[in-house]
C-alpha positions in Angstrom: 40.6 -13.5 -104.3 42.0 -13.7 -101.2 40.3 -15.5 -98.3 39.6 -13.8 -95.5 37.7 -15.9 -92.7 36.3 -19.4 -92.8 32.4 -18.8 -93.8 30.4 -21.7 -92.3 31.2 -24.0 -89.2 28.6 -27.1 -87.9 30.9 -28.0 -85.1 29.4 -28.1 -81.5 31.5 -24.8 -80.0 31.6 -25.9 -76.3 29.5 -26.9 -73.4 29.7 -25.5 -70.3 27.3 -25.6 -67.5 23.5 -26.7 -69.2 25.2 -24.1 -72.2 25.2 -25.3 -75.4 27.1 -23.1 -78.2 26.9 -24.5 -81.6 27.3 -23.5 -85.8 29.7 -20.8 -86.0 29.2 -18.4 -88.9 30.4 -15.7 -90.5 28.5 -12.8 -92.2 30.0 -10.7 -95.5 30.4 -7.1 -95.7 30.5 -5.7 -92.4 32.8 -6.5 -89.2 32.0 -4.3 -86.0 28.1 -6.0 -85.3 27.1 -3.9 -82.3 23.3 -4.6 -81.3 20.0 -6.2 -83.4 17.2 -8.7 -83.5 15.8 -11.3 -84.8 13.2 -11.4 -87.3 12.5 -15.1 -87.7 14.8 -18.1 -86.8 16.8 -17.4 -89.9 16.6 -13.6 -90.8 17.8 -10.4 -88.2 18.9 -7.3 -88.4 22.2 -6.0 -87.1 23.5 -2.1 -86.5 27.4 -1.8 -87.5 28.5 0.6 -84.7 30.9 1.8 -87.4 28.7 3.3 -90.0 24.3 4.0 -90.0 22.8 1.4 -91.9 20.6 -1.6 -90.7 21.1 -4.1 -92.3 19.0 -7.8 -92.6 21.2 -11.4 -92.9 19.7 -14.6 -93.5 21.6 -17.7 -91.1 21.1 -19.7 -94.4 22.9 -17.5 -96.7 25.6 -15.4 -94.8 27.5 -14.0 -97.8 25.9 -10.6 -98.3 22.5 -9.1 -96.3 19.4 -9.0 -98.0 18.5 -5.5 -97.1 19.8 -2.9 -95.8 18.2 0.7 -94.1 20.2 3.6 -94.4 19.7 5.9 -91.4 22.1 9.0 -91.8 19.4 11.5 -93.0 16.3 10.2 -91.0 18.8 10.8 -87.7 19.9 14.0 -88.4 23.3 13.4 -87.9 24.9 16.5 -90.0 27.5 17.3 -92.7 29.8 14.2 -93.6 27.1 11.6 -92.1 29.2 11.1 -88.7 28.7 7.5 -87.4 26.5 7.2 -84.8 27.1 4.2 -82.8 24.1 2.2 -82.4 25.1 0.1 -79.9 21.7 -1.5 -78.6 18.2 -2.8 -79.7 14.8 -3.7 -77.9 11.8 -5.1 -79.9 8.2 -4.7 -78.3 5.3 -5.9 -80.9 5.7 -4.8 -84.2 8.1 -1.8 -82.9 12.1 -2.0 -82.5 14.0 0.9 -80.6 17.4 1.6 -81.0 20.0 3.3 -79.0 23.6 4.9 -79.5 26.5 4.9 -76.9 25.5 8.4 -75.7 29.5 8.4 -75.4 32.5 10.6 -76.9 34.6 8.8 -79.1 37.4 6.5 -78.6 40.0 10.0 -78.4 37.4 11.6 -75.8 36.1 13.9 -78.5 32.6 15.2 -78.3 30.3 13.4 -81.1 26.7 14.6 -81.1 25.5 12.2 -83.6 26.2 9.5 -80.9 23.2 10.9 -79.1 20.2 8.8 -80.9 17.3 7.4 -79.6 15.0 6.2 -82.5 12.6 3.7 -83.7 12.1 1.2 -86.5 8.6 -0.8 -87.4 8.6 -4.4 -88.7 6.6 -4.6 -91.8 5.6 -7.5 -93.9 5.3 -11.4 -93.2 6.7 -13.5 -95.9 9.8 -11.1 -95.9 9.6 -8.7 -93.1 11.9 -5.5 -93.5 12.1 -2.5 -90.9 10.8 1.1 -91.9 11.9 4.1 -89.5 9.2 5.5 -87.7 8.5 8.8 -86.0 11.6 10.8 -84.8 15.2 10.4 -83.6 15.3 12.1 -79.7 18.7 13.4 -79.5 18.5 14.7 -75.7 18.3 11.4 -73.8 21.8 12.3 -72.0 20.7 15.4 -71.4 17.6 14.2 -69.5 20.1 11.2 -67.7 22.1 13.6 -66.2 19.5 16.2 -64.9 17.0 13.2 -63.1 18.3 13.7 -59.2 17.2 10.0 -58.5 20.5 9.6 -61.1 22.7 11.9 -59.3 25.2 9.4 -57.2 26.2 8.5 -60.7 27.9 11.4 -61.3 26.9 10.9 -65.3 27.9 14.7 -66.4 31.2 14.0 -65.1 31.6 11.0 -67.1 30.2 12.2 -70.0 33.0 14.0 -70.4 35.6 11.0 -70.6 36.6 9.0 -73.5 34.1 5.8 -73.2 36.9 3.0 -72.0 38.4 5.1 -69.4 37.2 4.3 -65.9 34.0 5.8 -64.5 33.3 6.9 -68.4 30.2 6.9 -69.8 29.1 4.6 -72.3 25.8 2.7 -73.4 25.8 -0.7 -75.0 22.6 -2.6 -74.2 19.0 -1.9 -74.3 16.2 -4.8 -73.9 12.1 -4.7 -73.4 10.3 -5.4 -70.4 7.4 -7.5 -69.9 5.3 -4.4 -69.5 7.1 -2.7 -72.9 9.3 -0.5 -71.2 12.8 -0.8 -71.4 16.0 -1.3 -69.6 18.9 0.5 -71.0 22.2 -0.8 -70.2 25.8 0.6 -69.4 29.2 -0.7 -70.3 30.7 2.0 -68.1 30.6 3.3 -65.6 30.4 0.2 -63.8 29.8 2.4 -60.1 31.0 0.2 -56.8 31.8 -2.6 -59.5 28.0 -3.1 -60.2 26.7 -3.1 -63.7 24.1 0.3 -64.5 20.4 -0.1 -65.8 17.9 2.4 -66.3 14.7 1.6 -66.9 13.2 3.7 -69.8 9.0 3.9 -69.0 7.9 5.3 -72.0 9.8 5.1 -75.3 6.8 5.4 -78.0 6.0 8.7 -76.3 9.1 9.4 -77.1 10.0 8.3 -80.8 5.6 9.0 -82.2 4.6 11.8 -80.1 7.4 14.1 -78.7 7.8 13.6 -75.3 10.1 13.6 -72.9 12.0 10.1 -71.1 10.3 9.3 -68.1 12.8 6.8 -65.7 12.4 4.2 -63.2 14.9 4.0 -60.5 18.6 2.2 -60.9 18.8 -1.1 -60.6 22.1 -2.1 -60.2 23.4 -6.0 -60.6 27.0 -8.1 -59.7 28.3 -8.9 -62.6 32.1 -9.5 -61.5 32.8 -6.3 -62.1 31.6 -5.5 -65.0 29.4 -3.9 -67.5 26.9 -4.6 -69.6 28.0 -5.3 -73.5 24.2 -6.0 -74.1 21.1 -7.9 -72.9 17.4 -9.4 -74.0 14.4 -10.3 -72.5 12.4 -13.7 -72.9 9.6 -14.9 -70.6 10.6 -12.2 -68.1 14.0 -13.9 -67.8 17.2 -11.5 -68.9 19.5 -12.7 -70.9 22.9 -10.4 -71.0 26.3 -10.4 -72.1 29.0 -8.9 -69.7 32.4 -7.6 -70.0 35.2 -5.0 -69.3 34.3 -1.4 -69.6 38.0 -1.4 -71.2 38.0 -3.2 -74.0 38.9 -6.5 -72.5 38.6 -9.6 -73.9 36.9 -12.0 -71.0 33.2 -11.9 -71.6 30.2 -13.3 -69.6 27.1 -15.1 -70.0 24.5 -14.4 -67.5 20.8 -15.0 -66.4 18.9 -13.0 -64.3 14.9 -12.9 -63.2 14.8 -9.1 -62.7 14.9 -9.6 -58.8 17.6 -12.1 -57.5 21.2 -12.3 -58.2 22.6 -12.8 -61.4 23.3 -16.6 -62.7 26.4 -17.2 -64.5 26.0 -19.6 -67.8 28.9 -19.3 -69.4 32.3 -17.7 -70.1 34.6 -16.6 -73.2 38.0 -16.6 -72.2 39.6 -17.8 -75.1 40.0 -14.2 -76.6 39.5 -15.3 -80.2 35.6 -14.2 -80.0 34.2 -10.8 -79.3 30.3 -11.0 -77.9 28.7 -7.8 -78.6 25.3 -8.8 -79.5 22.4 -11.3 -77.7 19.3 -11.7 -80.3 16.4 -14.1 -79.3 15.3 -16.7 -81.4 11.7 -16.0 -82.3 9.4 -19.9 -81.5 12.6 -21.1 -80.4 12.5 -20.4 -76.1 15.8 -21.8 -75.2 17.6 -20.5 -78.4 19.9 -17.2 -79.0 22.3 -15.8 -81.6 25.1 -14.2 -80.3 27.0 -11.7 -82.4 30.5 -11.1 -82.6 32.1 -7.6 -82.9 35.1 -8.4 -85.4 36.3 -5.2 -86.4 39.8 -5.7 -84.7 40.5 -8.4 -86.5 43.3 -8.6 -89.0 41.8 -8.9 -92.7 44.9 -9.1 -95.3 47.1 -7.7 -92.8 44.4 -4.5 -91.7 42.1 -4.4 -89.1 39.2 -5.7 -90.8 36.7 -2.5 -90.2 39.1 -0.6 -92.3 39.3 -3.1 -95.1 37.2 -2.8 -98.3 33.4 -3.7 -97.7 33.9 -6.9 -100.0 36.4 -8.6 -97.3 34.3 -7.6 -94.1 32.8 -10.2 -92.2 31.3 -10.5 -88.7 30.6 -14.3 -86.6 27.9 -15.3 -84.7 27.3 -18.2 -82.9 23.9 -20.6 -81.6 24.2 -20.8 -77.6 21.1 -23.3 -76.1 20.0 -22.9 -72.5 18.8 -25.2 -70.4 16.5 -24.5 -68.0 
């Protein structure tokens, strides 16, 4: 069999500024990891932005996951099961919401199955699993782009752009609140160089009972330019991941306490790793997986998120902060 990426690494990473990133590992049968959480120290769930399943790794057995949640008929996605780009998660109790890119695809063509909202319960103790719960809402753009408090961001206009192109429209993060709303957060567009959040006030209304999004005004943050990949919450301090709305390959590490500016922690500028994911560490406060999007990368001489399931693999790595 042909080897395809190294599974396990121990090796402290690199250190930079109070940031500790440590044990490497790679995960089988998938490559483009896109958003999740974590269900325990060693188990979490992870969306694959290229097809709709959920699936559930263990840290202490990477080579296959351990469960996995098809989603294609509970979202209603249509004839063919069209991906749908889950791109973001946000755990509040026992329920985790998910979110697509809201974005056309990579050509600029118009994919309505990319336009999911929906929401997942955690279930059991000694092995906890999610089950879907309620509906999908398929008319959160929609709703963006007719809320007037939204309207400097011109999102109907860039709705209609493929998602990389500037002032484009495309969602990647989503994150609780203290209070168990949520922030969703925008790779593009990235408007006077500021990264886009939306706060989202009531998503159970939305998922259990019907209702329609209610938003909290725009909060807009400094992020060098860029947007947000994705971002989590823990003790009321934000933990997100930062890059270019274009594909590029520099990625950020920031901190931010929901009022000042934003705290830098740490950089990738190596381009070998690809940070798409941030996933809190349940009784572990200083601890974070963060999940690597490897679909680009070359897999017996293919990109590897078109290479048979059996050779797929994704990384992530352990990153300690210090307060």
């Amino acid at each position: 069999m042909p080897r395809v990426l190294i599974v396990l690494w121990a090796c402290v990473v690199s250190v930079f500024g109070g940031v500790q990133i440590t044990e490497e590992a790679s995960f089988g049968r998938m490559c483009a990891a896109s958003g999740g959480i974590a269900l325990s120290s060693n188990l979490f769930v992870v969306a694959d932005d290229e097809n709709n399943r959920l699936r559930t790794y263990a840290r202490n057995q990477p080579q296959a996951p351990i469960h996995e949640l098809k989603l294609g008929g509970f979202l209603q996605v249509g004839k063919g099961n069209p991906e749908v780009d889950v791109e973001g998660a946000a755990q509040v109790g026992d329920m985790v919401y998910w979110i697509a890119s809201h974005g056309r695809n990579r050509d600029g063509e118009v994919r309505p199955s990319r336009q999911r909202f929906f929401a997942t319960r955690i279930i059991g103790k000694d092995q906890p699993r999610l089950e879907v719960v309620g509906q999908p809402y398929a008319n959160l753009l929609r709703d963006l782009i007719a809320d007037p408090q939204f309207s400097q961001f011109e999102l109907e206009e860039a709705a209609g752009k493929a998602p990389t192109k500037k002032n484009a429209l495309n969602i990647e993060g989503l994150c609780s609140r203290p209070d168990g709303t949520l922030l969703i957060a925008f790779r593009n567009p990235v408007p006077k160089k500021k990264a886009l959040l939306i706060p989202l006030l009531n998503p159970g209304e939305i998922t259990q009972k019907g209702g329609r999004p209610k938003f909290g005004p725009a909060i807009q943050l400094e992020l060098d330019g860029n947007g947000v990949r994705d971002l989590v919450q823990r003790d009321g301090k934000y933990y997100m991941i930062a890059g270019a709305r274009d594909g590029g390959h520099d990625f950020q590490l920031y901190r931010w306490n929901g009022a000042a500016a934003a705290e830098l922690l740490h950089e990738w500028k190596a381009r070998t790793y690809n940070p798409e994911a941030i996933l809190a560490l349940p009784g572990r406060s200083n601890e974070f997986l963060i999940l690597s999007d490897d679909g680009g990368l070359k897999v017996n001489g293919e990109e590897c998120k078109d290479s048979a399931e059996a050779f797929q693999r994704f990384r992530s790595v352990l990153v300690r902060v210090q307060d």
